[in-house]
C-alpha positions in Angstrom: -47.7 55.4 -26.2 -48.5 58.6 -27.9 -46.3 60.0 -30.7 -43.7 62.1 -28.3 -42.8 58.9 -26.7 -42.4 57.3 -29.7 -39.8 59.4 -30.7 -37.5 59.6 -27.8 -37.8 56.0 -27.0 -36.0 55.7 -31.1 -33.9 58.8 -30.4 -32.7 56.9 -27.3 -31.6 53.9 -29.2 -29.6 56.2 -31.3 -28.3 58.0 -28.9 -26.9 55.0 -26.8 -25.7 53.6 -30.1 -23.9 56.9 -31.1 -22.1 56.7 -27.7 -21.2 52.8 -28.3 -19.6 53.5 -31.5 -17.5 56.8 -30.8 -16.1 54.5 -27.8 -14.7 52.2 -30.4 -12.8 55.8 -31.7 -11.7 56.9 -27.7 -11.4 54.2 -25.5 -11.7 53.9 -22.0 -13.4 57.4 -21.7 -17.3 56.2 -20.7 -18.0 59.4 -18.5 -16.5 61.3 -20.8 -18.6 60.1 -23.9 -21.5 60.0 -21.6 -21.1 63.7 -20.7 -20.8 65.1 -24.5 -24.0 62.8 -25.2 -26.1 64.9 -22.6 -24.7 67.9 -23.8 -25.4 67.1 -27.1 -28.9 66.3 -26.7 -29.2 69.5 -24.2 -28.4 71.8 -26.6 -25.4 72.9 -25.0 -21.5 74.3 -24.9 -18.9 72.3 -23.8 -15.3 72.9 -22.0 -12.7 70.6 -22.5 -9.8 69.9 -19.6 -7.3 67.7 -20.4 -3.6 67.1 -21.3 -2.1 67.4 -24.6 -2.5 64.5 -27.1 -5.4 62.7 -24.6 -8.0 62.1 -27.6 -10.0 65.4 -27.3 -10.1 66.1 -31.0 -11.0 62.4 -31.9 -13.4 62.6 -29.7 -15.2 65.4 -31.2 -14.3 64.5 -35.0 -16.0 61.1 -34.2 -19.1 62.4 -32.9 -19.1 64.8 -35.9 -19.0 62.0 -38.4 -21.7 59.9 -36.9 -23.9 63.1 -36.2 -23.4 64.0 -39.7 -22.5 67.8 -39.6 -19.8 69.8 -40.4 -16.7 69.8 -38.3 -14.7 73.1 -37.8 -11.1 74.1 -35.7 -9.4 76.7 -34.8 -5.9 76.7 -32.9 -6.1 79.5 -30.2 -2.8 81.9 -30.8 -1.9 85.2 -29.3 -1.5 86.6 -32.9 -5.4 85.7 -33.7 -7.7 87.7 -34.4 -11.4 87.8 -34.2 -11.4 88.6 -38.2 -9.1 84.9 -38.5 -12.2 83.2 -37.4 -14.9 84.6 -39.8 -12.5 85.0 -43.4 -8.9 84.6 -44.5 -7.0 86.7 -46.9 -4.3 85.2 -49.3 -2.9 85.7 -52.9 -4.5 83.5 -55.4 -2.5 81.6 -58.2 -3.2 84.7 -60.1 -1.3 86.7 -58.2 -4.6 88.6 -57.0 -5.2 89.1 -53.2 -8.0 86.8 -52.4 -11.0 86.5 -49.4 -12.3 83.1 -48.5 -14.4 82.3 -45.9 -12.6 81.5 -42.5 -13.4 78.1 -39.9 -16.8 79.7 -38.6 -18.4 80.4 -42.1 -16.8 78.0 -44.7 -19.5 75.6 -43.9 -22.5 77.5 -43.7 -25.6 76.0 -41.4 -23.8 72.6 -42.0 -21.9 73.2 -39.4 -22.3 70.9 -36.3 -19.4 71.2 -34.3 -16.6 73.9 -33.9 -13.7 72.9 -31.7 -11.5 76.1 -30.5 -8.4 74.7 -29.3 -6.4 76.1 -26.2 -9.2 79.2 -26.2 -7.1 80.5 -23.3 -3.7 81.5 -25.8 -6.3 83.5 -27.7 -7.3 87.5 -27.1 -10.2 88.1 -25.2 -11.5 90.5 -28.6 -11.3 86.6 -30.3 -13.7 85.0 -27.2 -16.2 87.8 -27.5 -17.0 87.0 -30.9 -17.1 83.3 -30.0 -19.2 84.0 -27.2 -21.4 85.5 -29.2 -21.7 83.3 -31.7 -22.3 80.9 -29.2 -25.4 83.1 -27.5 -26.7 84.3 -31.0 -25.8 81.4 -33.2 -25.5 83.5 -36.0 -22.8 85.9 -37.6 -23.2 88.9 -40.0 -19.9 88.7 -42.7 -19.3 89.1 -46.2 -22.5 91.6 -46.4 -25.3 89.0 -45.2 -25.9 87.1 -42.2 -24.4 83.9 -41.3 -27.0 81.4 -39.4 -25.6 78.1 -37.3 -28.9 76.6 -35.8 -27.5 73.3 -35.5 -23.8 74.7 -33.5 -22.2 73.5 -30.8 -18.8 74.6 -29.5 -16.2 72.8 -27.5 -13.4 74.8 -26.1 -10.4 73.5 -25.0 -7.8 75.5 -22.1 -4.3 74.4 -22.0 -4.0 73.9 -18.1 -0.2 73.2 -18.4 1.7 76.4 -19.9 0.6 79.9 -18.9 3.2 82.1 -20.9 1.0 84.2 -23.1 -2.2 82.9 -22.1 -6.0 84.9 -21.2 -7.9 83.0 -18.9 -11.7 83.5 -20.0 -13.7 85.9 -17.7 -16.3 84.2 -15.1 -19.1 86.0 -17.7 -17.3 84.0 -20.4 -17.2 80.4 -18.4 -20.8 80.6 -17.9 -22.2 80.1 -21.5 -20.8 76.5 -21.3 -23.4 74.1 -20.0 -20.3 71.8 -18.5 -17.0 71.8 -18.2 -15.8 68.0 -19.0 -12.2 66.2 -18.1 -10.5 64.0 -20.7 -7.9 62.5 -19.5 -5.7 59.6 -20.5 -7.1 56.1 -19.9 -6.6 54.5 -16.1 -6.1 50.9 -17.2 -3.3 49.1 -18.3 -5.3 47.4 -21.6 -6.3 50.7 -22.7 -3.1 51.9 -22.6 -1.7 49.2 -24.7 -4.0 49.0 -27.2 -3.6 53.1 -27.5 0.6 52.2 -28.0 0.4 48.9 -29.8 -3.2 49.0 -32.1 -2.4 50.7 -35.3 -5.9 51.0 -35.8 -5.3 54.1 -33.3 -2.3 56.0 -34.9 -4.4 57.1 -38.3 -7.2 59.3 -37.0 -8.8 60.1 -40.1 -8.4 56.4 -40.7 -10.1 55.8 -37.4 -12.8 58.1 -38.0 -13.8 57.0 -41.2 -14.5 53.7 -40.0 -17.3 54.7 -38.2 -20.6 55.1 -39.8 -21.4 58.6 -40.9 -24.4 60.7 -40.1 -26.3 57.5 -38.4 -28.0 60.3 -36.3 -29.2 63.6 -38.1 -27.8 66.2 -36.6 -30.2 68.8 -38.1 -33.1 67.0 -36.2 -31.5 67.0 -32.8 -33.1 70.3 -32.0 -36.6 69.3 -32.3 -35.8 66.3 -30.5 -33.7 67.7 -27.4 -37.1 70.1 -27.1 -38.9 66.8 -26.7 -37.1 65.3 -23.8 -37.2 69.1 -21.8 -41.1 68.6 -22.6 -41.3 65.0 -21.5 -38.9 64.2 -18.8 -41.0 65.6 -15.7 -39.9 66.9 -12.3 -41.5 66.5 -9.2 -42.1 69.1 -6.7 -39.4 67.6 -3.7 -37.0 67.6 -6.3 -37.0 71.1 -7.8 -37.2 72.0 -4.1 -34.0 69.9 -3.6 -32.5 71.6 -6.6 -33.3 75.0 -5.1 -31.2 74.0 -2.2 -28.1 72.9 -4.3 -28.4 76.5 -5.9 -28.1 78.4 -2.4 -25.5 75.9 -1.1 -23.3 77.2 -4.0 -23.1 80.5 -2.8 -23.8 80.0 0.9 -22.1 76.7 1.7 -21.8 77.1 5.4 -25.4 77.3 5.8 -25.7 73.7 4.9 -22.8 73.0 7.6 -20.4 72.1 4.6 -16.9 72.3 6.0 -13.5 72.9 4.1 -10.3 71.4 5.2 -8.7 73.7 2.7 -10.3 76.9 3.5 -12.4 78.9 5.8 -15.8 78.3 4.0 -17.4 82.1 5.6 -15.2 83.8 3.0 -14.3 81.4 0.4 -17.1 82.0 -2.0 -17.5 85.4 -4.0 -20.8 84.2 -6.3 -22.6 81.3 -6.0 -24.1 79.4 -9.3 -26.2 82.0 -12.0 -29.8 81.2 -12.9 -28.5 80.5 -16.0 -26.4 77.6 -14.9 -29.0 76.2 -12.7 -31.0 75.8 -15.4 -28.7 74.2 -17.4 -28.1 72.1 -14.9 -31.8 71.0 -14.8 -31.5 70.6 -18.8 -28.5 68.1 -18.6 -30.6 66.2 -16.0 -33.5 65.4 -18.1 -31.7 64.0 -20.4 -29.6 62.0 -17.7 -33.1 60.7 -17.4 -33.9 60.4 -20.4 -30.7 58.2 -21.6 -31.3 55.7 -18.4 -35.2 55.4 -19.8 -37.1 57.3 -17.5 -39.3 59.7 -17.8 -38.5 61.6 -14.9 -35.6 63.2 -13.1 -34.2 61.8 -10.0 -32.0 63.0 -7.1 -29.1 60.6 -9.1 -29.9 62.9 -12.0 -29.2 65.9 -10.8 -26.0 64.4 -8.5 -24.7 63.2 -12.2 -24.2 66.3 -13.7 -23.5 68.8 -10.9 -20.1 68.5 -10.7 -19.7 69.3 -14.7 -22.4 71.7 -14.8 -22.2 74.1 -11.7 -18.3 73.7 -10.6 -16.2 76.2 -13.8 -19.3 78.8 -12.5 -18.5 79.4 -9.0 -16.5 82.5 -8.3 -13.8 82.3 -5.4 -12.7 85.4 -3.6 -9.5 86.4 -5.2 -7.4 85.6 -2.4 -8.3 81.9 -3.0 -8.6 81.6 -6.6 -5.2 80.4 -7.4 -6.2 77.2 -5.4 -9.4 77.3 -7.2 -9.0 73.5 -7.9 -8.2 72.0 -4.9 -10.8 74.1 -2.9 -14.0 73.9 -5.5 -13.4 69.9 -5.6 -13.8 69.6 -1.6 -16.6 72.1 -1.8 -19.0 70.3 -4.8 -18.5 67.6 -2.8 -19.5 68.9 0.6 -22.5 70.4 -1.0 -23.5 66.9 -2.6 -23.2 65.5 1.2 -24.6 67.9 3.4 -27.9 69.0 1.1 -30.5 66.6 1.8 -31.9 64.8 -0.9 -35.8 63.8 -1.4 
């Protein structure tokens, strides 16, 4: 075992362990936790679906804690303003106005993970800036250049109210590596213990219980570089991924059928490079988590949904039944494109 291996196989103990103990924090949520874990070890953006008061921000304050880093928010408003995000101006005790640094800058390179809740009530001016952030991960303010190497955003959309709300641009949905559901616990016992444990109505409570920075956020770079490097790919299955790709935007020509629409006009753009390749990022370390070190067909099936489905562009006519109509159509594509 040379010195690469090494590392992952400790890195994948951690990992596994990180997702046993934020599970203790958000129960019955395994794909969930799952998902974030290969996002976070791929480097990559997240979307958050989900109802209100489902455990998203636990969820993300727990992983913070036991990663280590800094743990920002921001409530998405229509009166926000890209400025609100970077500094915030108030009158000291003095009596003096004053300019402190706002949720994207008060922690400096410390910071881990910046949740932007219900990004859709915000202006698109306030998404541009995050998007760019996000691209850059950096910020110029306050005369000198802000650095985040360590950042990764969530970003949650209220999918219940629309009054006042911006959908984010197609552009916009495709610097997030995945687009994850949290939604409230299927079984009986974990809705109990949500109602009747007490040990789940303090959340700062709850957090704290968990052991802090057990995995060192400001390694996690170097090491999600090592799993790109050491999870391999053979030649039938980039060839199977380069059939997944055209199915997105030409679905019939795999004899994938819609019950919901006609499936010859239905698509506008198919998946971007960029996507693909995230996709392909998030499988490695599919792989990598399940102890191989090599992607399989499984792999790629495991994250295609998450990764490829908030990137495909409907004609207009058929947007507003975007969800019914992508569902069937991810799911024709995973059954109709042969795998190796």
């Amino acid at each position: 075992m040379d010195s690469n291996d090494g590392l992952l196989a400790d890195w994948r103990s951690r990992a596994l362990e990180l997702e046993s103990l934020a599970a203790r924090a958000v129960i019955g949520q395994a794909r969930a936790l799952r998902l974030i874990t290969i996002a976070t070890f791929a480097r990559g953006h997240v979307l958050l679906q989900g109802d209100v008061g489902v455990g998203k921000t636990t969820l993300l304050r727990s992983v913070a804690h036991l990663i280590g880093g800094a743990f920002g928010r921001v409530e998405g408003t229509i009166d926000l303003m890209p400025n609100d995000l970077v500094y915030h101006t108030h009158l000291s005790a003095e009596g003096r106005p004053q300019i402190d640094p706002g949720p994207l800058t008060q922690h400096g390179d410390d910071l881990a993970i910046f949740f932007f809740n219900e990004i859709n009530r915000a202006r698109p001016q306030v998404h541009a800036l995050l998007l760019r952030v996000m691209a850059e991960r950096s910020l110029h303010a306050f005369n000198r250049e802000y650095h985040f190497p360590h950042l990764q955003v969530f970003a949650d959309r209220n999918r219940v109210e629309r009054e006042e709300t911006f959908e984010i641009s197609s552009a916009a949905r495709d610097r997030f590596m995945m687009e994850i559901t949290v939604d409230a616990p299927a079984s009986d016992d974990d809705r109990r213990a949500l109602m009747f444990d007490t040990r789940f109505h303090d959340t700062d409570a709850l957090v704290a219980s968990l052991p802090a920075a057990m995995l060192p956020y400001r390694e996690l770079a170097t090491v999600a570089a090592a799993i790109q490097h050491g999870v391999q790919s053979s030649d039938a299955l980039r060839d199977y991924a380069l059939h997944l790709w055209r199915a997105t935007s030409e679905p019939g020509h795999f004899g994938v059928v819609l019950q919901s629409a006609d499936v010859r006009s239905v698509m506008l753009a198919g998946a971007s490079p960029r996507g693909m390749s995230l996709m392909l990022r998030a499988a490695r370390v599919a792989a990598w988590l399940d102890g191989r070190s090599y992607a399989t067909p499984e792999d790629l099936r495991a994250v295609f949904f998450e990764t490829i489905a908030h990137r495909l562009c409907l004609q207009p006519v058929y947007e507003l039944r975007r969800g019914e109509i992508v569902g069937e159509l991810m799911g024709g594509i995973v059954g109709k494109v042969a795998a190796p």
